[in-house]
N, C-alpha and C positions, 0 to 999 in steps of 0.2 A: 391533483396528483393521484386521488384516489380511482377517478375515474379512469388514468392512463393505464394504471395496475391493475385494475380490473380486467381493460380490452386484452392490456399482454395476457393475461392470465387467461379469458375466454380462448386466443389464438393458441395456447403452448397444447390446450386441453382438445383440441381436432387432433393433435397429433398421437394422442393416446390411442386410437387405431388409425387405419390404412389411408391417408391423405394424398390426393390427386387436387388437380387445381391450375391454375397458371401458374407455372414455377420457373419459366426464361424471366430472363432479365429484360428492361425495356431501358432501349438507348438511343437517345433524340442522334445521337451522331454514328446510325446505324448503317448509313452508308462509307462508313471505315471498318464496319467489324461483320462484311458480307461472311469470310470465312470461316467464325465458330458459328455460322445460322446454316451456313451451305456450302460442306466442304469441297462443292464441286468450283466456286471460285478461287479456290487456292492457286497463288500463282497466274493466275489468268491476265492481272492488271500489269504482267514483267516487272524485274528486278525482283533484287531482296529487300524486303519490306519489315518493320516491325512498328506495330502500334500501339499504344495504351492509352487505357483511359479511365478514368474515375468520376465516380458522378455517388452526388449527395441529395439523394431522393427527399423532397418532402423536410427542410429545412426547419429546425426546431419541433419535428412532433418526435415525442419520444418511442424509440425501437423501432424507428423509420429503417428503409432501406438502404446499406451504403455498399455497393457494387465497385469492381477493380477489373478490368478487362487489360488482356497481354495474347498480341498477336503475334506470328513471327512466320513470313510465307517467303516461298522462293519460287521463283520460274527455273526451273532447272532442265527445261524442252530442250535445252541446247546441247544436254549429256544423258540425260536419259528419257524415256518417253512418258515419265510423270513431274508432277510438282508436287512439293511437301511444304508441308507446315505443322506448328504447334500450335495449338489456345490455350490459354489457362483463362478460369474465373474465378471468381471470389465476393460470393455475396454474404451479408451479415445482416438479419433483419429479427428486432427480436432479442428472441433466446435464442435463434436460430442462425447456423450457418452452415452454407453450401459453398463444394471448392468441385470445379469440375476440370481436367487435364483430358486433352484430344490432341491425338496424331492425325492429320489431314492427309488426303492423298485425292489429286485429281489429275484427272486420265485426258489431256487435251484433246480434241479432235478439229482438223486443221479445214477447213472449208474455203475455197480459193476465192477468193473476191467477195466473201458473201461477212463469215468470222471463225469465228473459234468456240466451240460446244466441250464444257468441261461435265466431265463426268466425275463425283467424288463420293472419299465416304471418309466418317472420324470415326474413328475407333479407340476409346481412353477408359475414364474411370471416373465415377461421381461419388462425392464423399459428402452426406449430411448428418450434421450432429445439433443438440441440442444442450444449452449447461442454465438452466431455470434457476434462480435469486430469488427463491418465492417468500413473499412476507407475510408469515400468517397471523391471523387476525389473535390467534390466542399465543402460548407458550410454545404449543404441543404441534408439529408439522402433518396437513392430511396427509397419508399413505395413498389417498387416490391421485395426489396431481402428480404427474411426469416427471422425474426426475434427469440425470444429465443421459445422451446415449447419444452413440456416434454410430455409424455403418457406413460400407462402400461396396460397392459392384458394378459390376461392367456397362459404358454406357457406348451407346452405336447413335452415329450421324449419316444421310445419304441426302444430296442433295444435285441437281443439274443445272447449269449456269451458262448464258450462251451471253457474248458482247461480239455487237460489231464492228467491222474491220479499220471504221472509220471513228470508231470511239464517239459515235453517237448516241448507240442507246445499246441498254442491256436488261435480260428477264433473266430469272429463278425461280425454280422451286423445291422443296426440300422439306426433310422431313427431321425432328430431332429426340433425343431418347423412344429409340426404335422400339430397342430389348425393353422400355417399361420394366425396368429390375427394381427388384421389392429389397430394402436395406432394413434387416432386421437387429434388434440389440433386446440386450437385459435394460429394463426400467433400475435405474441404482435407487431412486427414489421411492418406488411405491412398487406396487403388486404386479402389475398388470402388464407384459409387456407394450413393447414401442414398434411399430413396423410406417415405414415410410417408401413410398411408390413413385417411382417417375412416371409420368402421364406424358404419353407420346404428345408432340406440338408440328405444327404444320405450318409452312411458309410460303408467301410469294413474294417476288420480289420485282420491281421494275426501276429503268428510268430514262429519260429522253435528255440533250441537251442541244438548245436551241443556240446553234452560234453565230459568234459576231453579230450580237444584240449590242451596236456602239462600241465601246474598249471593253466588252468580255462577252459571256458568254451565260447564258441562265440554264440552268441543269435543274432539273425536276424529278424527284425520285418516291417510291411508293412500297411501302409495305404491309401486306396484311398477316397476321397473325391468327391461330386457332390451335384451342385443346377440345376441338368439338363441345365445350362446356360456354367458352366465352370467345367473341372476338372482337379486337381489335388492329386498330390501321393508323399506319404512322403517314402524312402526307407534306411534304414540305417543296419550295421551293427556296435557291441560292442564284445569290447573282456572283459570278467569278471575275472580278476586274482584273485585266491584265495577267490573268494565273497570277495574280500575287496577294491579292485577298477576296475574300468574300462575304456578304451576310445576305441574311435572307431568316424566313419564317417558317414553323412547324408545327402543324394541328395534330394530336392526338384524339380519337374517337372518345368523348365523354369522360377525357381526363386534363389534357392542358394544352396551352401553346405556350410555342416556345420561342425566342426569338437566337439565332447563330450567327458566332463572329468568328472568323479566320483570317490568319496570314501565313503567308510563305516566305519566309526571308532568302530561302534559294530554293531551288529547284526538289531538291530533297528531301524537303522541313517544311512539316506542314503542321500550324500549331491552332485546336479552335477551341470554342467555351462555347456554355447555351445557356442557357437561361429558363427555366418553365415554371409558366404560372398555372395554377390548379385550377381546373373550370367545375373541380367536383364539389361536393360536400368537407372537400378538406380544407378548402380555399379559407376558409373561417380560422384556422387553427396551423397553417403550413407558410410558411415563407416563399415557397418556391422550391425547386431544385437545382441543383448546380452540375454542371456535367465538364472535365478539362479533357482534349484530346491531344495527345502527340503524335505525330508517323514524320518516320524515316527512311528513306530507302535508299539502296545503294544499286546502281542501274552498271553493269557488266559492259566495257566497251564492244562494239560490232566488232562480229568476224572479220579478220584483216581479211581484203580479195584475193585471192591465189591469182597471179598470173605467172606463166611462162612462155618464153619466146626459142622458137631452131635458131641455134646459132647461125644458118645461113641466111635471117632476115636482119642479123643486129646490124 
């Protein structure tokens, strides 16, 4: 126990000045949450969509990571010449927690036979605070460790997303906390203030799906990640039986794999779990993580046909 108080205590103490770093969230079922990574796919996949998801990082280590992801995208090409959406996150890691809200906007562009190239951007607000439970060894509390502090400022998404016509394969790339907005507060706990930095992060994104592999279909998807400081790549394959379930496997570069289960009880409902085991240094001390996904969407029926006929044919 001493030892866990410790680490929190070494991690709350970077925050004491200006902290850059990996700060996105990492989510094995990342190929449902394209649009808070790259809000040029908002909308691109049609209909009105909302998803969430929750995932329980690192299962029994204490002030591990617990993430909450809420999607909610539209095609709305049929009334106006954009798509919109909302993100919300909610990470708690720590003594720490970050909540970040994005308005999406992607600009479709229509390619006739070929697909459809979204052009987008998120434009919202990042909110990080910290509230430390510090146990000190004496009576008397040090005035040097960080006490609670919240801030918020503006935070910018750009990202470009192109899927083909035949729902075969699709590429991205994007870019997120553009602005790098510096979130200052008073230290309520000691001397020194607190200032906290978003680190701009970089995305690519792919996937291919080879079909009518037997009764479905095997989709293969890729992404890699970078803060110029670290990178890593999420690599998985799914088998889709019948569009009504699927599982399939997922390696993370130098941290876990994962194994995914899905079903679809209709066309609308798509409900999955994942599973990750640690291939790091934590494997000794972590459970695993746990990740639940929900998506619904509701699909607009087709344009009725307009026909008219000269009353002198009827």
């Amino acid at each position: 126990m001493k030892g866990k108080n410790l680490l929190l205590s070494l991690f709350a103490l970077t925050l004491s000045c200006v902290v850059f770093g990996q700060q996105d969230k990492l989510i094995t079922h990342f190929m449902y949450d394209k649009m808070s990574l790259n809000p040029g796919e908002t909308g691109i996949e049609g209909g009105i969509c909302a998803t969430t998801m929750y995932r329980n990082q690192w299962d029994r280590v204490n002030g591990a990571p617990n993430s909450a992801v809420l999607n909610v995208e539209a095609d709305l090409s049929r009334y106006i010449p954009v798509n919109a959406g909302v993100s919300f996150f909610h990470d708690h890691i720590g003594f720490n927690t970050q909540n970040n809200v994005l308005l999406n906007l992607s600009f479709p562009l229509q390619f006739q036979g070929i697909g459809t190239l979204g052009i987008g951007v998120g434009v919202g607000i990042v909110n990080f605070g910290m509230s430390p439970e510090w146990v000190p060894p004496t009576t008397m509390n040090d005035q040097s460790l960080p006490g609670a502090f919240s801030g918020t400022n503006l935070d910018l998404n750009f990202g470009l997303y192109f899927k083909d016509e035949s729902n075969t394969y699709y590429a991205g790339l994007s870019s997120t906390h553009l602005s790098e907005s510096t979130l200052a507060g008073v230290n309520m706990g000691g001397s020194a203030p607190i200032t906290y930095s978003t680190a701009r992060h970089y995305y690519a994104m792919g996937g291919y799906t080879f079909k009518r592999i037997g009764d479905g279909d095997i989709e293969t998807n890729v992404i890699v990640r970078t803060d110029l400081v670290k990178v890593s790549a999420d690599i998985n394959a799914r088998y889709l039986w019948k569009n009504m379930a699927y599982g399939g496997l997922t390696y993370r570069t130098s941290d876990a794999v994962a194994v995914m289960l899905g079903y679809k009880p209709t066309r609308d409902l798509t409900i999955g779990y994942s599973y990750d085991v640690s291939v790091n240094k934590l494997a000794s001390v972590s459970r695993g993580s746990h990740e639940i996904m929900v998506k619904y969407c509701y699909y607009l029926p087709p344009v009725p046909v307009q026909k008219s006929k000269h009353p002198r044919w009827l």
